[in-house]
N, C-alpha and C positions, 0 to 999 in steps of 0.2 A: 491446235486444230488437226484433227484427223485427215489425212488429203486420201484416205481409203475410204468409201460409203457404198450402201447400195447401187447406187448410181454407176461409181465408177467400174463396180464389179460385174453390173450390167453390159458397163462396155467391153471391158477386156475380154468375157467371155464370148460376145459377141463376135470378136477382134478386132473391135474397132480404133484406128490408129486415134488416142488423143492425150493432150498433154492439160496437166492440171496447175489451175492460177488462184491465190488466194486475195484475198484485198479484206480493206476493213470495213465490217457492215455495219451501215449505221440504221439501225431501229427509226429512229426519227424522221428519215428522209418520206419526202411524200411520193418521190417514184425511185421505188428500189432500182429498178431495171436501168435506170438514168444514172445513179449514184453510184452504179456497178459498171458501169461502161466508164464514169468519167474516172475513178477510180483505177481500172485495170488500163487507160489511156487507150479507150478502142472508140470507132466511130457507134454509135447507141443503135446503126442497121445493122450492124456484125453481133451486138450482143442481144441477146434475144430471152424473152422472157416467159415462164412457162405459167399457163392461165388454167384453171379448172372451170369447167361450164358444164353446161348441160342442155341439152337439144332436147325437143319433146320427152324432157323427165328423163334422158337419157346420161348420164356423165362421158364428157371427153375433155381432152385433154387438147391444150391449143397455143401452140409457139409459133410465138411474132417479134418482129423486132420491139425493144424497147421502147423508141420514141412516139409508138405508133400504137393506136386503140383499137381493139376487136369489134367490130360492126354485128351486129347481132343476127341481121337481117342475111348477109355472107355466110356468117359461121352455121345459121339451119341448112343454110340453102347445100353446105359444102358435106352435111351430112343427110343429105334429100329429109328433111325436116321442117316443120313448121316454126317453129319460135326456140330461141336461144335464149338462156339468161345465166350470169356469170353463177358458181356454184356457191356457200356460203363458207367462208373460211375455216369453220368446225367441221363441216361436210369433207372438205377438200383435204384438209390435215387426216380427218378418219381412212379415208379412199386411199392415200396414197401413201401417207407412212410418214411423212413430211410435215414441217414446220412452215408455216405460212414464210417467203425469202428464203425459204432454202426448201421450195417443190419444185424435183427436177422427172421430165419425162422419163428418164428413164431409170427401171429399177423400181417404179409404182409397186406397193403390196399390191394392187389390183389392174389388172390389165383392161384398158381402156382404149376404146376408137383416139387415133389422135392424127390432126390436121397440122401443116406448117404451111406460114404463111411463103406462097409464091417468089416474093421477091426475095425472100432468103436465097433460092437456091443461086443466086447469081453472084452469089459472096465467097470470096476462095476459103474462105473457114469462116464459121461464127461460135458465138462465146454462149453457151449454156448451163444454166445453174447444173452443180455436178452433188446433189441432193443435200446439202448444208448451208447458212446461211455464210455468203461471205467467199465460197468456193463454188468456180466454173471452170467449166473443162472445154480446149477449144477445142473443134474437130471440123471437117470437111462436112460441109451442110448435106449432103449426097448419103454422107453417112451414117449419118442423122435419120436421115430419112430410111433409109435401110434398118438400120437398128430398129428403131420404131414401128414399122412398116407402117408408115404414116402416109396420110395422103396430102399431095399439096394442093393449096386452093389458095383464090385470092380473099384473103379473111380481115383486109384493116378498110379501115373507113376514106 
């Protein structure tokens, strides 16, 4: 496995301090983001999962902790929007460049609005798909947010 991807080229040019973690993806599991936390031995609020959506017809881009479900009704409100609904996984693979388990915010072929959920930033680092499946890159949630220029909102249920 390559631990070099768009993603992480994204960061370093960014500068953003982060270190890369790989583990074994299982295809099978019903929640990636679960199976990626228990695997890399991190609590499932430090690893955090990156969601593609869409706000009135709009695509964005929405990282949450793993354990935890994007509220629809949150995620319009955090982009002054009427109605959210999750993107279709063909959609999301074309927008971003990524394989459905390994779509990481950063380094998208296409630059999109992107929201991180609140309680993230309270975490001294959280674990981030790092644009392959199987590979996450930790970094300081602040930095995150910077690199992105994302906004934080409260977006789980």
């Amino acid at each position: 496995m390559s631990k070099t991807t768009r993603a992480t080229q994204f960061l370093a040019k960014a500068g953003v301090a982060f270190t890369v973690h790989t583990y074994d993806y299982d295809p099978s599991a019903d929640r990636i983001g679960m199976a990626a936390a228990e695997a890399l031995g991190e609590e499932p609020c430090r690893v955090l999962k990156t969601l593609m959506a869409e706000v009135d017809g709009k695509p964005v881009c929405v990282v949450v902790p793993s354990d935890r479900e994007v509220s629809m009704k949150k995620l319009a409100a955090a982009f002054s929007g009427k109605s959210a609904n999750m993107m279709k996984p063909t959609d999301a693979e074309r927008l971003t460049g990524y394989h459905v388990g390994g779509i990481s915010p950063f380094g998208q072929k296409k630059l999109v609005p992107t929201a991180i959920e609140e309680a993230a930033l309270a975490e001294p680092h959280v674990f981030i798909n790092g644009g392959q499946r199987g590979l996450q890159v930790r970094l300081a949630p602040a930095d995150a947010l910077m690199a992105l220029k994302a906004i934080v909102a409260p977006l789980v249920a």
